[in-house]
C-alpha positions as CSV (number, residue, x, y, z in Angstrom):
1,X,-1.6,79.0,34.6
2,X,-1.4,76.9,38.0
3,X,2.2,76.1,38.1
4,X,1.3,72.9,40.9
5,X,-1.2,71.2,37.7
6,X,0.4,68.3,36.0
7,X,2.1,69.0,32.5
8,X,-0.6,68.0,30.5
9,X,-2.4,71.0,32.1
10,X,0.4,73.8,31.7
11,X,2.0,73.0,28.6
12,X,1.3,76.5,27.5
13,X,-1.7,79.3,27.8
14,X,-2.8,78.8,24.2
15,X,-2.3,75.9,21.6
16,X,-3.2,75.6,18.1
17,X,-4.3,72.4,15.9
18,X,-5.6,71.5,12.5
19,X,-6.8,68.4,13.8
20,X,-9.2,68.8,10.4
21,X,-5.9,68.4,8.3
22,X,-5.8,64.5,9.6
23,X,-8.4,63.1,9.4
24,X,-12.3,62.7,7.5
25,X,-15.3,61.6,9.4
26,X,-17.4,59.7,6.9
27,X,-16.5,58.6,3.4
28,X,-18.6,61.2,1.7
29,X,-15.9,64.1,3.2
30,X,-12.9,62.1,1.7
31,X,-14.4,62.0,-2.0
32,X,-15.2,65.8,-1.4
33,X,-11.9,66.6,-0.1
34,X,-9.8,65.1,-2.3
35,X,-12.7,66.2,-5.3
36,X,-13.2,63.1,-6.6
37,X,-16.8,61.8,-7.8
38,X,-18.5,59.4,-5.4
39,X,-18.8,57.9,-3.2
40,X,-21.0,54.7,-4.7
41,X,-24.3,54.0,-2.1
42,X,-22.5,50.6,-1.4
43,X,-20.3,52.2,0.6
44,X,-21.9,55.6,1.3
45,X,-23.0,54.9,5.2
46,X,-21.3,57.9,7.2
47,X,-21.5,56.5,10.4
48,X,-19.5,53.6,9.8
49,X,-16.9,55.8,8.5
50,X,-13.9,57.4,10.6
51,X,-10.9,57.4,8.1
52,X,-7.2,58.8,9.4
53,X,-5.5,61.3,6.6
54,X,-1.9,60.4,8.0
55,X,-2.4,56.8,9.7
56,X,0.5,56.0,12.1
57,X,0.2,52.7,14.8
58,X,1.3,52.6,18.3
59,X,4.2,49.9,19.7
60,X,2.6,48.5,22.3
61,X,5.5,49.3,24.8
62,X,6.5,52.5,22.7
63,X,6.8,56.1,23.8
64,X,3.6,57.4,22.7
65,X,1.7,54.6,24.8
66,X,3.6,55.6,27.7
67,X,3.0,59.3,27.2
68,X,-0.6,58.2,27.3
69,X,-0.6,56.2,29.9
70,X,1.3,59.1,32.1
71,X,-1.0,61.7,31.2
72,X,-3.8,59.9,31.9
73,X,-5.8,60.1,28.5
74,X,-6.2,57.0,27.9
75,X,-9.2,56.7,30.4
76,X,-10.6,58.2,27.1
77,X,-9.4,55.4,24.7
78,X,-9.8,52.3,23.3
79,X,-6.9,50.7,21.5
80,X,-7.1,47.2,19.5
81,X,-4.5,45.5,18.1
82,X,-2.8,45.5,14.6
83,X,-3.5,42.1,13.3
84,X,0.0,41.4,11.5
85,X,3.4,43.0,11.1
86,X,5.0,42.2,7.3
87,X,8.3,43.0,5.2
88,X,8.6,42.9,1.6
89,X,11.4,40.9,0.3
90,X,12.5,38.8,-2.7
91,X,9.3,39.8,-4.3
92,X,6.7,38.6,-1.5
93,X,5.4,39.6,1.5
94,X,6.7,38.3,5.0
95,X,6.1,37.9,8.3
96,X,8.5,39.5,10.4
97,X,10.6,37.2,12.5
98,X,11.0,38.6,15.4
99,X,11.2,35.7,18.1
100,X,13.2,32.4,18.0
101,X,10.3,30.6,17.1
102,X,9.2,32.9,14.2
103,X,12.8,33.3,13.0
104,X,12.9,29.2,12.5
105,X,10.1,29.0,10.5
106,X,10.4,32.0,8.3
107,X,11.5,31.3,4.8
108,X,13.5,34.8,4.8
109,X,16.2,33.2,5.8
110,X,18.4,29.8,5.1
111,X,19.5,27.3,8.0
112,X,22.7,29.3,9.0
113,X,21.2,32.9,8.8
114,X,18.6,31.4,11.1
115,X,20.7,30.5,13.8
116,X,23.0,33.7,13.4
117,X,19.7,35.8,13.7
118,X,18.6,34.0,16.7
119,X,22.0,34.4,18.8
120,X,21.9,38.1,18.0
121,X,18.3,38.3,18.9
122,X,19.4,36.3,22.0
123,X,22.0,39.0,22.9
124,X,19.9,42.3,22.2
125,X,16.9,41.0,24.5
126,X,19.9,39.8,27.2
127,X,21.7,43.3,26.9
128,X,21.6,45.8,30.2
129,X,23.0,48.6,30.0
130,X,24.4,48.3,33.5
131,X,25.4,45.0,33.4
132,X,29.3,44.4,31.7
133,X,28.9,41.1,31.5
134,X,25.8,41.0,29.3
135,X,27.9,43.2,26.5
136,X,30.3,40.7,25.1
137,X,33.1,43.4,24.3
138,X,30.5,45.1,22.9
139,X,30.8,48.7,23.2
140,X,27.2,50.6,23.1
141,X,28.4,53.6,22.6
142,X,31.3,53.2,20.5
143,X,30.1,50.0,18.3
144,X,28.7,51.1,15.4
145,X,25.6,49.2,14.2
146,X,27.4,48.0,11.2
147,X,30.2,46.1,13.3
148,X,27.8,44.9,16.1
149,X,25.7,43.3,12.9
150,X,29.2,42.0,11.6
151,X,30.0,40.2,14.8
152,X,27.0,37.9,14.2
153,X,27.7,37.3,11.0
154,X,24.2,38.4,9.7
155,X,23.6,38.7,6.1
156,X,22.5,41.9,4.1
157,X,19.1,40.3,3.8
158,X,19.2,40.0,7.5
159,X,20.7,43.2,8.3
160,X,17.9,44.8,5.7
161,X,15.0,43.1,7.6
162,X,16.4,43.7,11.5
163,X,16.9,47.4,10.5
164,X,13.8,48.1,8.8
165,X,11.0,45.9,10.0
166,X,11.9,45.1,12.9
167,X,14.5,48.5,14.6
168,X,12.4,50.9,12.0
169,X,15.0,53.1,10.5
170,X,13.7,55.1,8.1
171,X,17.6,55.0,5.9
172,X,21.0,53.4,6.0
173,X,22.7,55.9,8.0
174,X,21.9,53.9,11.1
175,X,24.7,51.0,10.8
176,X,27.3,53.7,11.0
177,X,26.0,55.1,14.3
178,X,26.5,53.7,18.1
179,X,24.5,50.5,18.4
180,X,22.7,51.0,21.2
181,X,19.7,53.1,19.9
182,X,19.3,49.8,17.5
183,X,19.5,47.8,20.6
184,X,16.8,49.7,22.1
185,X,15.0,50.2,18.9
186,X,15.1,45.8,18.8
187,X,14.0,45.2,22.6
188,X,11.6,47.5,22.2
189,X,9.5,46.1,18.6
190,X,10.1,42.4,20.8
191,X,8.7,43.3,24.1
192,X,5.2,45.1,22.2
193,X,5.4,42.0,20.3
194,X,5.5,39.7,23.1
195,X,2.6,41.9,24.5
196,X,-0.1,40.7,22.1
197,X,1.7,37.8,19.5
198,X,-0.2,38.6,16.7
199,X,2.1,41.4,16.3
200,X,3.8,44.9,18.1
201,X,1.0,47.1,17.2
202,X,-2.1,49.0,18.6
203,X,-4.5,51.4,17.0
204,X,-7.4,53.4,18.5
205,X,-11.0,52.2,18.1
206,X,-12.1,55.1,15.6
207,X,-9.0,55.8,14.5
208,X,-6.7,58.6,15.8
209,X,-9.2,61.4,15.5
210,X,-10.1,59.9,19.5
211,X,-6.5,61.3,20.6
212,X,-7.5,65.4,20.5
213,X,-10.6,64.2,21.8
214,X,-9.1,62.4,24.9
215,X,-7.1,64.8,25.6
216,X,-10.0,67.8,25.3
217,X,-11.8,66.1,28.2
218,X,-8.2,65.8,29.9
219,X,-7.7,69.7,29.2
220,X,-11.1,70.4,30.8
221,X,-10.9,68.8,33.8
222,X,-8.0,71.1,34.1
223,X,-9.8,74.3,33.2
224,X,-8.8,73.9,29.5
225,X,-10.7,75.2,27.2
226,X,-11.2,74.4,23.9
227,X,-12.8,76.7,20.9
228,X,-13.4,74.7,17.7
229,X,-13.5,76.1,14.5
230,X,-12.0,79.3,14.7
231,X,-9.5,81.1,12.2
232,X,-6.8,82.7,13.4
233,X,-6.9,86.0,11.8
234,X,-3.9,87.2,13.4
235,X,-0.5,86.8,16.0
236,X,-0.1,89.6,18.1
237,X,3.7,90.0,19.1
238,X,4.8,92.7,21.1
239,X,9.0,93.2,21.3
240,X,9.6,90.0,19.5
241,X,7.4,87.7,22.0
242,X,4.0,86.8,21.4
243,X,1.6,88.8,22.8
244,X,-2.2,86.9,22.1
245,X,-4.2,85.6,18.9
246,X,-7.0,87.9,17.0
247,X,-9.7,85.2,15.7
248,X,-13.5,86.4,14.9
249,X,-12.7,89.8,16.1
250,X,-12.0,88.6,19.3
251,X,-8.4,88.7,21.1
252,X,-6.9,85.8,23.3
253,X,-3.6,86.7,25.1
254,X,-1.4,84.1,26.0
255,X,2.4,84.3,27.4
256,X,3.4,80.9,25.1
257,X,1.8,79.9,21.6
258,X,1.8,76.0,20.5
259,X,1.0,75.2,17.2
260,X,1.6,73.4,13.8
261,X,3.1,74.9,10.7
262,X,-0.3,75.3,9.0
263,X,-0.5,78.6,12.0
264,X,2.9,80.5,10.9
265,X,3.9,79.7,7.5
266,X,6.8,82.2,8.1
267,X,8.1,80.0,10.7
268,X,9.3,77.4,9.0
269,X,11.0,76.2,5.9
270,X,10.5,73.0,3.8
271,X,12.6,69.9,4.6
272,X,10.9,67.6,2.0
273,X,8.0,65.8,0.4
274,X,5.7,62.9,1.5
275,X,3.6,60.8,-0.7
276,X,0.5,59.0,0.9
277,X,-2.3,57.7,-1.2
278,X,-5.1,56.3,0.5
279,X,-6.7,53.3,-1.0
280,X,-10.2,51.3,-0.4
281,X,-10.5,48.1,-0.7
282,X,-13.1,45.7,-0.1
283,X,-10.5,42.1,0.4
284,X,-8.0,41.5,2.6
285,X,-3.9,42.3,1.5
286,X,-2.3,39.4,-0.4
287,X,-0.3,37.3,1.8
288,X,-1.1,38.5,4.7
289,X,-3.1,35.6,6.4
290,X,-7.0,37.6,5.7
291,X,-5.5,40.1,8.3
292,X,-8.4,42.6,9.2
293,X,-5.2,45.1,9.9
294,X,-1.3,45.0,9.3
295,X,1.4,46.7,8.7
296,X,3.8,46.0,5.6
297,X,7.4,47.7,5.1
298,X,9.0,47.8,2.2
299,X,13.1,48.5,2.8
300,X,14.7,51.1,0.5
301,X,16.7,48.7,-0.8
302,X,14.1,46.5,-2.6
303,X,13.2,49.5,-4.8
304,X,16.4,50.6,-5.2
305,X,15.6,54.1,-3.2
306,X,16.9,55.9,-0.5
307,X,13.5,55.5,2.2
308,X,11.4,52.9,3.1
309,X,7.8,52.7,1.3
310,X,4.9,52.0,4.2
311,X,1.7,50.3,3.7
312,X,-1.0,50.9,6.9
313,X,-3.8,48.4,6.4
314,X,-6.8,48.7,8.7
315,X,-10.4,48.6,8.3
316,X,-13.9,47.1,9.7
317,X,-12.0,45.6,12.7
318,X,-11.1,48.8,14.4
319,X,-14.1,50.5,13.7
320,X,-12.8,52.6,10.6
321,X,-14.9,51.4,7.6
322,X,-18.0,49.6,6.6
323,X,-18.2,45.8,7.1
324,X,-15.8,43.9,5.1
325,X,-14.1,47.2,3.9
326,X,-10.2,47.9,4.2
327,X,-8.5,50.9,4.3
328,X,-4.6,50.6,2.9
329,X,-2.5,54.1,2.8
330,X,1.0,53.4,1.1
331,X,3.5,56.1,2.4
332,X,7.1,57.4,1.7
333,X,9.5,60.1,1.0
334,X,9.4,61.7,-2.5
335,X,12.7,61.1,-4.2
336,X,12.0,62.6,-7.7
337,X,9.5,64.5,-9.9
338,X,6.8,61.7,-10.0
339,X,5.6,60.6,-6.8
340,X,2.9,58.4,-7.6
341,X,5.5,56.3,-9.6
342,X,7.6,55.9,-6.6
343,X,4.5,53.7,-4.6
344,X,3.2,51.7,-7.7
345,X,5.5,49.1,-6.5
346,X,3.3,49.1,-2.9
347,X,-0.1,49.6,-4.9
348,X,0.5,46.5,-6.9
349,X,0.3,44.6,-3.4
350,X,-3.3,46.1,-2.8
351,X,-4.8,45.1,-5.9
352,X,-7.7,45.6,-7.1
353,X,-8.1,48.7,-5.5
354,X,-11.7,50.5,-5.3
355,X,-10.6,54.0,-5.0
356,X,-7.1,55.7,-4.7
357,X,-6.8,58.9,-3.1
358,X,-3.2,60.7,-4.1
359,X,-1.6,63.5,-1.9
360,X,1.6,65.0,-1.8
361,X,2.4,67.4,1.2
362,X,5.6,69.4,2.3
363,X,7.6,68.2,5.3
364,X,8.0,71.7,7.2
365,X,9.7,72.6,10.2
366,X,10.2,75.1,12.3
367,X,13.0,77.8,11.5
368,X,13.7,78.7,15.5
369,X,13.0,77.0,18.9
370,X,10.7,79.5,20.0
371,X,12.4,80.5,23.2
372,X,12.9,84.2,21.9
373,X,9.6,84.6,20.3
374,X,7.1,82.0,22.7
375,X,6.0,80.6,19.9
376,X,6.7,76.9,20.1
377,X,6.5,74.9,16.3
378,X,5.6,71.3,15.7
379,X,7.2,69.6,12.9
380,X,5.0,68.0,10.0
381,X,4.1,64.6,9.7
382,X,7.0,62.3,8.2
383,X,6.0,59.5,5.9
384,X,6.6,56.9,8.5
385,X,3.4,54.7,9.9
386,X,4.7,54.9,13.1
387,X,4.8,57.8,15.5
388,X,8.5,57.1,16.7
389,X,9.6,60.5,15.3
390,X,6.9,62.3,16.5
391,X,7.8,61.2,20.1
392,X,10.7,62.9,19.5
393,X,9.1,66.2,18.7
394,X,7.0,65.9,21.5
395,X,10.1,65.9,24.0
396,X,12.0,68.3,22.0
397,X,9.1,70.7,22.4
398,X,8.6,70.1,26.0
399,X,12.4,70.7,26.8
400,X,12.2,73.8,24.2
401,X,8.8,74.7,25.9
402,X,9.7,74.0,29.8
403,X,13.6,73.8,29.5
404,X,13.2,70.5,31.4
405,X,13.7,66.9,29.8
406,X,9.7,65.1,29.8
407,X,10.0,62.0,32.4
408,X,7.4,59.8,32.4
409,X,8.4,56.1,34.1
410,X,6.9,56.8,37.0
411,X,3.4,57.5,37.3
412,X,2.3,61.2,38.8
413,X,1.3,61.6,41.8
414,X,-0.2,65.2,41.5
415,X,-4.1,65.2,41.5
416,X,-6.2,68.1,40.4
417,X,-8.9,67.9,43.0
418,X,-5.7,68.5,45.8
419,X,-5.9,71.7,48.5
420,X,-2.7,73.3,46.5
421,X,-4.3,73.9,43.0
């Protein structure tokens, strides 16, 4: 392993993916996965096909982009945007205010909640960390949420959509924490907005089954190689540390093992549940201007639950279904012994729905952080559309992995073609 390569190309000597487990090529493998008969000829052409198991969009100026954009790997992608950004409140679905302008015309909120919103909005986008001045006795790291919300004035319908929609938490316990993740979590959802208007979000062209991809022809221009369709028959450890991988009879070794919980199911315990049903449609969402693609949130409280339910809408636009066909996957955290229950509220907004295909899959992660063993654990996918906590995986295993924190604001200047590699 060339220790002057770029970290892309020495994460580790051997990694491990079920890239299978997240996504189906063509329309015929999603009726055969989740056994269901079908699929009718209408819709039958493979080709125009590519459908994501566990959808999740990009923020324009989020962390994922910029991990991207540092690595490199998106030479290999194409991103479009998400055509609208919604909330669910009061019994319709919203637009999310998120600039002056959209914040006066939205009918979430009355005259005074308006211009309360828009000074706090003012302030957040104004805020700098090392600037006093721009803080207004507001202390970022001792303010709680709550309070900073209080000094505005906003109310809980307010508070609900800023949180949710607009800072995506996942639950309440955020308005009891410092204020200046929320801060960062607002600037951030404005400046992707500001990016692109329509709204924060991106999403690959063929759906995220082009991210392994991108980054196998990243891997191989570093001498990565990359064996597809192999089981791993077996972990070889010697003293406690891995030791290399058995697959076909044949043995890889490797000084560090990267992988997902499907690899060492004694690895890792269970933290939860996630319900996602995937849904065909051949209309546009309700409400949502004919968007070709959107995102909808519904906040915890409108359902009188403890987590947000999701709705991912995307379809023809981004090169993920047939002409004029949608693809809506309604998300969230299981809460009690009947999941599909839980999203008929979300399900009701897609109607009439072609085809619904149900799953419910265990949120496992990892028992240890690998530094004794080598072997380095992802977490499972949460029920969020957005890939905010895996970000935070990513950098937990690269610290856990390297012991170093991942930096990527400035661009590398490394090149794998130089005299030291």
């Amino acid at each position: 392993m060339n220790p002057h390569l770029p970290w892309p190309g020495r994460l580790a000597s051997l990694s491990l993916h079920f890239v299978a487990g997240i996504k189906c090529s063509s329309c015929l493998q999603l009726y055969r996965r989740f056994k269901v008969p079908g699929p009718p000829k209408s819709i039958r052409r493979g080709k125009e096909w590519n459908v994501d198991l566990v959808p999740k969009f990009f923020l324009a100026t989020g962390q994922l982009v910029k991990i991207l954009v540092h690595t490199e790997v998106t030479r290999y992608l194409d991103f479009k945007v998400v055509e609208g950004s919604y909330v669910f409140k009061a019994g319709k679905v919203h637009k999310v205010p998120a600039t002056e302008e959209d914040a006066q015309s939205s009918d979430l909120m009355g005259m005074f909640d308006k211009r309360r919103f828009k000074k706090m909005l003012h302030f957040v986008l104004n805020f700098d960390t090392r600037n006093p001045r721009t803080h207004q006795d507001v202390d970022p790291e001792k303010t709680t949420t709550r309070e900073l919300f209080s000094r505005f004035d906003l109310g809980q319908d307010v508070i609900e959509v800023t949180g949710h929609a607009i800072a995506l938490h996942s639950s309440e316990s955020y308005l009891d924490q410092p204020c200046l993740e929320t801060i960062n979590r607002i600037r951030r959802y404005c400046e992707s907005l500001s990016r692109h208007n329509s709204s924060p979000y991106l999403y690959p062209l063929y759906g995220l089954g082009e991210l392994p991809q991108g980054f196998a022809r990243l891997s191989a221009e570093y001498g990565g190689t990359f064996l597809l369709n192999k089981p791993v028959d077996e972990i070889v450890m010697d003293n406690g540390k891995v030791k290399a991988v058995k697959s076909d009879g044949k043995v890889f070794h490797c000084k560090q093992l990267i992988c997902d919980p499907s690899y060492v199911p004694n690895r890792v315990r269970k933290m939860g549940r996630v319900v996602r049903v995937i849904c065909l449609l051949n209309h546009p969402v309700k409400n949502t201007h004919e968007a070709s693609s959107c995102q909808i949130i519904i906040p915890q409280a409108e359902l009188n639950r403890k987590s947000d339910v999701y709705i991912c809408v995307v379809s023809y636009s981004h090169s993920l279904a047939s002409d004029g066909m949608y693809i809506a996957t309604v998300s969230t955290t299981v809460e009690t012994n009947n999941p599909e229950k839980e999203v008929e509220p979300a399900l009701e907004l897609l109607e009439p729905i072609m085809q619904k295909f149900v799953s419910v899959t265990n949120v496992l992660v990892p028992n240890e952080d690998g530094r004794k063993s080598q072997i380095f654990v992802s977490r499972s996918y949460d029920a969020t559309n957005h890939f905010d906590s895996e970000c935070e995986d990513i950098k937990d295993m690269y610290r856990r992995i390297t012991g170093a924190e991942l930096c990527f604001g400035k661009p590398r200047n490394l090149s794998h073609n130089s005299d030291d590699d």
